[in-house]
C-alpha positions in Angstrom: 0.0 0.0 0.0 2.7 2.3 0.9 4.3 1.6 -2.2 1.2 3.0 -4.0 1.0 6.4 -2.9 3.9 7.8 -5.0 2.3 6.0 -8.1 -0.9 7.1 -8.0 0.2 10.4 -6.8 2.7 10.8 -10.3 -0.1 9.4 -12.4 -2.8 12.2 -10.9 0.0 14.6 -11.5 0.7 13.9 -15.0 -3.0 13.1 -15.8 -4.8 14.5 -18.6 -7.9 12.8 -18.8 -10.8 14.9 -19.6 -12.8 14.2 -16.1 -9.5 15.9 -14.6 -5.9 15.0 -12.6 -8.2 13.8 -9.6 -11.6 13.6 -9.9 -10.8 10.7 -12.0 -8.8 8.1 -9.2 -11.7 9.4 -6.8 -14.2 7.9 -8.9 -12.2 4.5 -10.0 -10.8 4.3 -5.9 -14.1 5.2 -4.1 -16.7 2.1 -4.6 -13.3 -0.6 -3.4 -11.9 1.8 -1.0 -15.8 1.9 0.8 -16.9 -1.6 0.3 -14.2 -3.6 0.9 -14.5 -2.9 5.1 -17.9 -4.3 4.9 -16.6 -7.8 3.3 -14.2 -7.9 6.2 -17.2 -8.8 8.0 -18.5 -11.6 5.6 -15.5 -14.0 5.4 -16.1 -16.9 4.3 -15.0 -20.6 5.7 -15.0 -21.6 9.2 -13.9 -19.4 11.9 -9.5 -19.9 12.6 -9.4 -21.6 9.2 -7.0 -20.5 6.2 -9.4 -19.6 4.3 -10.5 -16.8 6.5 -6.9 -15.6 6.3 -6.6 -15.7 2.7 -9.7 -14.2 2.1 -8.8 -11.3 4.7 -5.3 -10.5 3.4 -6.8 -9.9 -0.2 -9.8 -8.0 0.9 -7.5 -5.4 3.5 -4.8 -5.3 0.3 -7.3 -4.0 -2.0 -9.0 -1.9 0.3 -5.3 -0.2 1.7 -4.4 0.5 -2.3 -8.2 1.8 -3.5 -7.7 4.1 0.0 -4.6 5.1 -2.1 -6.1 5.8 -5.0 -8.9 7.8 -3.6 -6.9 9.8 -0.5 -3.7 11.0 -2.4 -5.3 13.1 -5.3 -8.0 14.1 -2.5 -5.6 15.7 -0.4 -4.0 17.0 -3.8 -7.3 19.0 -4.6 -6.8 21.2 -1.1 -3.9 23.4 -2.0 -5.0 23.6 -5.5 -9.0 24.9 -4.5 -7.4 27.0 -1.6 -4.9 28.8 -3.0 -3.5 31.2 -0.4 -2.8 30.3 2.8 -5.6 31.5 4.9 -8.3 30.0 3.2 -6.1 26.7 3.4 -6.4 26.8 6.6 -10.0 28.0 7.0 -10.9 24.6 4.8 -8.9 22.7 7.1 -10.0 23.8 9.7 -13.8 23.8 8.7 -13.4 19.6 7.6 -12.0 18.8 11.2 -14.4 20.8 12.9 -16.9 18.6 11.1 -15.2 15.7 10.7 -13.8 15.3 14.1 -17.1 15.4 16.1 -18.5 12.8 13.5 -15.2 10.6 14.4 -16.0 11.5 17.7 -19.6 10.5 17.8 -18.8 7.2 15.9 -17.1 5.3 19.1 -20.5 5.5 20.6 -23.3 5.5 18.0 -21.4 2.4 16.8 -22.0 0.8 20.4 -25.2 2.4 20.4 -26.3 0.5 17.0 -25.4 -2.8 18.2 -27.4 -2.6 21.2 -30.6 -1.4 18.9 -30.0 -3.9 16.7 -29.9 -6.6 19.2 -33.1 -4.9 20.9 -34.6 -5.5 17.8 -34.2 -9.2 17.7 -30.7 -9.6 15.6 -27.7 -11.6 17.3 -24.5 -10.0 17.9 -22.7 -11.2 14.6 -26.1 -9.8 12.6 -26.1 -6.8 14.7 -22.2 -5.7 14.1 -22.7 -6.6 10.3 -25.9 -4.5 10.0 -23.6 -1.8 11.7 -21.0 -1.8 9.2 -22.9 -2.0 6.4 -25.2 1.9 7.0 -21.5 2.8 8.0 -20.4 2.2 4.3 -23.1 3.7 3.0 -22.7 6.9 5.0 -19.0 6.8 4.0 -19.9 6.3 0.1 -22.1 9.2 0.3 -19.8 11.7 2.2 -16.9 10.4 0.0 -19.2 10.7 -3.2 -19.5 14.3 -2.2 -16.6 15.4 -4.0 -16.7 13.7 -6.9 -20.2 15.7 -7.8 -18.7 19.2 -6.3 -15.4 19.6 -7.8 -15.1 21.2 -11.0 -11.4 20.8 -12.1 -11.5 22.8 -15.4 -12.1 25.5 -12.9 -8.8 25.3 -11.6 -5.6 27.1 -12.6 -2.7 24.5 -12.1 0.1 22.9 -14.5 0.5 19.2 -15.0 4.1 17.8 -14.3 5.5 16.7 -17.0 8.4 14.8 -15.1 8.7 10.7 -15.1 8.7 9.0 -12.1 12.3 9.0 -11.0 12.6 12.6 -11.7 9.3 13.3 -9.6 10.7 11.4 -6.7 14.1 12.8 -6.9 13.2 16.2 -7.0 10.8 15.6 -4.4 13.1 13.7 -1.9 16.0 16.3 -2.9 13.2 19.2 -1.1 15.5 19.6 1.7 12.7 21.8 4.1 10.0 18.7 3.0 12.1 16.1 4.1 12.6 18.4 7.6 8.8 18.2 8.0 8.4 14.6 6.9 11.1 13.7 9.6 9.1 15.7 12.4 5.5 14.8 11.3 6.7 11.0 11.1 8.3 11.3 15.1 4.5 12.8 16.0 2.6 10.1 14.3 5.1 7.4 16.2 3.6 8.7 19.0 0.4 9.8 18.6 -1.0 6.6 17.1 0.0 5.1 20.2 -2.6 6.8 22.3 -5.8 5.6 20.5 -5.2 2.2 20.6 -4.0 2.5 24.0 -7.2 3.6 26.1 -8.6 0.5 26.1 -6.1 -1.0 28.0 -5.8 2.2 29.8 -9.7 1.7 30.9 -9.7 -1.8 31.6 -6.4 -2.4 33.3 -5.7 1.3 35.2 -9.5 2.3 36.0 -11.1 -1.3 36.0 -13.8 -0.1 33.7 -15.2 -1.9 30.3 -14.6 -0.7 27.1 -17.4 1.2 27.1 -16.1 3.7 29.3 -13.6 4.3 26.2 -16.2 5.7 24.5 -17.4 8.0 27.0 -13.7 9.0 28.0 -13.3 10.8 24.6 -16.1 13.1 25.4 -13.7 14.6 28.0 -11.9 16.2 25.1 -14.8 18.0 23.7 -14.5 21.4 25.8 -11.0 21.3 24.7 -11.7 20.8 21.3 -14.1 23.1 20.7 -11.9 26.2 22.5 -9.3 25.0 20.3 -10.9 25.5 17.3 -12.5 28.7 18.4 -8.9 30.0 18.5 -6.5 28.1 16.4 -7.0 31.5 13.9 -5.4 33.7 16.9 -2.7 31.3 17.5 -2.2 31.2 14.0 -2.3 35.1 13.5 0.2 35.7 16.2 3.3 32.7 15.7 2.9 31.2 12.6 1.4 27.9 11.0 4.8 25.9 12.2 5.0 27.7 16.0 1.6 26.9 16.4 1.5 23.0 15.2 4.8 23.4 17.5 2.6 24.8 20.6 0.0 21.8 19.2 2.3 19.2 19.8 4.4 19.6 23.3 0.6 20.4 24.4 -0.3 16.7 23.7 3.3 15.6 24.0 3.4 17.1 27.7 -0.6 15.9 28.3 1.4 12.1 27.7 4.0 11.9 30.5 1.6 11.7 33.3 -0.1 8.2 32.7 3.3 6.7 34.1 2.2 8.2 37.3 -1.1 5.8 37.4 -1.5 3.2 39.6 -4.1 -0.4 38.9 -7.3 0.1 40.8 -11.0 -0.1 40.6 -13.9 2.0 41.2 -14.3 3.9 44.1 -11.0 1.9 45.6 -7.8 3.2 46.7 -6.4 5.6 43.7 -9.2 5.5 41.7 -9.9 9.4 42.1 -6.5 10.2 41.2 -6.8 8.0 38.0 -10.0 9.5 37.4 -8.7 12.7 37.8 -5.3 12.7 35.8 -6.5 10.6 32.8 -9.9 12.9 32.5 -7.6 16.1 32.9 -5.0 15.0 30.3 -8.0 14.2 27.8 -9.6 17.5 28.2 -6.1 19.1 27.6 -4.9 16.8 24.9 -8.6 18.5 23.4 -6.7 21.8 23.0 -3.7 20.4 20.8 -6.2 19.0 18.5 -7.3 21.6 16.6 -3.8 22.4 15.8 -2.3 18.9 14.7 -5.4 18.2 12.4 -5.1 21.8 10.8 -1.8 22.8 10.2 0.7 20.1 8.7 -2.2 19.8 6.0 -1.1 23.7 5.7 2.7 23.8 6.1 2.7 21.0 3.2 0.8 23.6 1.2 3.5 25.5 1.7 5.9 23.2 0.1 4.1 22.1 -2.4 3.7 25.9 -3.5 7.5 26.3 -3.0 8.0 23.2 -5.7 5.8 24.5 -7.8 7.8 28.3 -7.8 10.4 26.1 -8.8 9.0 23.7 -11.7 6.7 25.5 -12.5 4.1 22.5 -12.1 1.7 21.6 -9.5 3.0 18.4 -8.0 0.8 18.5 -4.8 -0.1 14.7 -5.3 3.7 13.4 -5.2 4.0 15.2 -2.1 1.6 13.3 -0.3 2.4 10.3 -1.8 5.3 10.4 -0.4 4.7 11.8 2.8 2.1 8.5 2.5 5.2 6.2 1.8 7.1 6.9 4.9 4.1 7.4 7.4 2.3 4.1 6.7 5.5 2.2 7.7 5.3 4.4 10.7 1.9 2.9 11.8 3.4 -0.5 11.7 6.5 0.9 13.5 3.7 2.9 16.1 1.9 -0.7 16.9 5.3 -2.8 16.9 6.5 -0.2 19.6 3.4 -0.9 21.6 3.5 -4.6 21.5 6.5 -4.4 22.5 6.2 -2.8 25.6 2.5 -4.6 26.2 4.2 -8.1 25.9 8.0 -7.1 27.7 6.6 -5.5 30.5 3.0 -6.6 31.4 -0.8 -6.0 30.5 -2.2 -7.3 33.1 -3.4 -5.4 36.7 -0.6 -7.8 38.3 1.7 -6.4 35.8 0.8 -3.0 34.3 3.9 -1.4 33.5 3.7 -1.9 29.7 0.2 0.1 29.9 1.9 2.6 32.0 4.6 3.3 30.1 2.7 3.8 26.5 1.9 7.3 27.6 5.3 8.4 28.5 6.9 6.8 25.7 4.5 8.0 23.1 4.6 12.0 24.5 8.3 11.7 24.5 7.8 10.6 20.6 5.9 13.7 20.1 7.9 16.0 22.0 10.9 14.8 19.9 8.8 15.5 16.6 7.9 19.1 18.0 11.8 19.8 18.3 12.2 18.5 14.8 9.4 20.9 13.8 11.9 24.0 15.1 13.9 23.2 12.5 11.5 23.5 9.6 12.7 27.4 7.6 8.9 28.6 7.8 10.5 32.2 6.8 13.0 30.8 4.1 10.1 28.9 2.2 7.9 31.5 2.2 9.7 33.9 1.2 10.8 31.8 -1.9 7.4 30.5 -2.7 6.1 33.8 -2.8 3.7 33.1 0.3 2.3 36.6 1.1 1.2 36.9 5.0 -2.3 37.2 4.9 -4.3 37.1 9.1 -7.3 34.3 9.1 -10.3 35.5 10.6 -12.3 33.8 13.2 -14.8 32.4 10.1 
């Protein structure tokens, strides 16, 4: 999969199919990319057996590369329909504010559906299924949105005319991209170690089901919402890079405290400091949010406008093709790191030290990805790419 993004982001570059360099890979990526998840949950064969695995292996491989297919030139269209930087991050910012809360929402409207389909007479394995399946549907409709919206002969851009070893060279040779890469990949090492690590964190440190998960992640919606409110003050004051800086050591910092946790249950011994630290770090890692969901999308933008002041084509799709090369192998590297430490030093109440020290070891990831971010020459490509400063409002 990884090895797909720089392909289909050179094709979409060089593309000059009437439909347009994107439009066209959402439309052939988006019926695989939001069907195949459903199958997962209609294997065939007996449960454990081969088949199963077969059948899973080809089903996740074609969904992974259709994702490809479908995310890369997606991501291309955003700096090519914003153009300047404000209103790059003004679309930013407007899809997380609506996508977040739906991703939000999802962790307990999918518990939610289960139980009403199980009300409603289905067993569990029906229930889940039934689940998935409006859950695909919803995705192909939000995903189809695009497709119909976007008018690409609308658009003033250049098509690269570069083959593929020239594309990746040049891109690879962007000495400020591969700065960012190198930071954003140290963040995403450790931030996609906290998701799948509350439910470990609920069960083992509060003694609380999984559902509890769900409920824990409304703690960061105060946050969330103040840091959206304000991300365009941040913004207009430091910068796009000092404020995905700020963004960072905020949820970096929010990180270290979990090693402080001790095993309990509710209402016994320690269970109102648990309560109270891993509530309080959620509502604060709420704040960083807005930032880390906003602005790397808009300090690419930046790049990309920078290669394109000096090619003279709009590449944007190699960029995040590439950027998609490196960070997929960094999920793998994020879950081997927290397997690790789950199966060398405990899971279990007896031994919970490989729960404890996710947090710690994931906000020291992050803090070492912020430090990489001071490094980034903001000033140097802006000034090269012709980026004028222009303040975002609060809208």
């Amino acid at each position: 999969d990884s090895l797909a993004d720089p392909i289909v982001g050179h094709l979409s570059d060089r593309s000059t199919l009437r439909l347009g360099r994107r439009r066209v890979f959402l439309i052939v990526g988006i019926v695989p990319m939001v069907f195949c998840p459903a199958l997962l949950f209609f294997p065939p064969g007996e449960p454990g057996s081969f088949d199963i695995f077969v059948f899973l292996t080809i089903v996740l491989a074609v969904y992974y590369v259709f994702f490809t297919v479908y995310v890369a030139p997606w991501f291309a269209l955003i700096p090519e329909i914003a153009r300047s930087e404000a209103d790059r991050v003004r679309f930013s910012r407007l899809r997380a504010m609506v996508g977040g809360p739906i991703i939000m929402a999802y962790g307990i409207l999918w518990l939610a559906g289960i139980d009403f389909f199980k009300d409603a007479g289905f067993n569990a394995n029906t229930s889940v299924q039934l689940v998935v399946v409006l859950s695909c549907l919803f995705s192909f409709v939000m995903c189809l949105a695009p497709i119909i919206a976007v008018d690409e002969s609308k658009l003033e851009v250049v098509r690269s005319t570069m083959n593929i070893k020239e594309a990746l060279g040049t891109t690879i040779s962007n000495r400020p991209f591969m700065i960012y890469l190198v930071a954003q990949i140290m963040f995403i090492l450790g931030m996609s170690m906290t998701g799948p690590a509350v439910p470990y964190i609920v069960r083992i440190i509060l003694g609380r089901d999984e559902g509890f998960a769900a409920l824990l992640s409304l703690a960061m919606l105060p946050g969330i919402l103040i840091g959206f409110a304000f991300i365009h003050v941040l913004v207009n004051r430091v910068g796009p890079r000092n404020a995905v800086i700020f963004s960072i050591v905020v949820m970096g910092l929010s990180m270290l405290p979990y090693g402080l946790l001790t095993p309990s249950v509710p209402e016994g011994p320690g269970d109102l400091f648990n309560l109270s630290v891993i509530i309080g770090m959620t509502a604060i890692k709420g704040l960083a949010i807005a930032g880390f969901m906003i602005l790397p999308t808009v300090i690419l933008g930046q790049l990309i406008d920078l290669d394109e002041a000096a090619t003279g084509a709009n590449r944007a799709a190699m960029y995040y093709g590439v950027q998609g090369l490196f960070t997929k192998w960094v999920y793998a590297a994020s879950a081997a790191i927290m397997s690790y430490l789950l199966t060398a030093y405990g899971r279990s109440v007896e031994e919970p030290l490989g729960v404890l020290l996710i947090g710690p070891v994931a906000g020291a990831l992050c803090l070492v990805g912020a430090a990489g971010y001071l490094l980034y020459p903001e000033k140097e490509v802006r000034q090269k790419a012709g980026i004028p400063f222009e303040p975002m409002s609060a809208r």
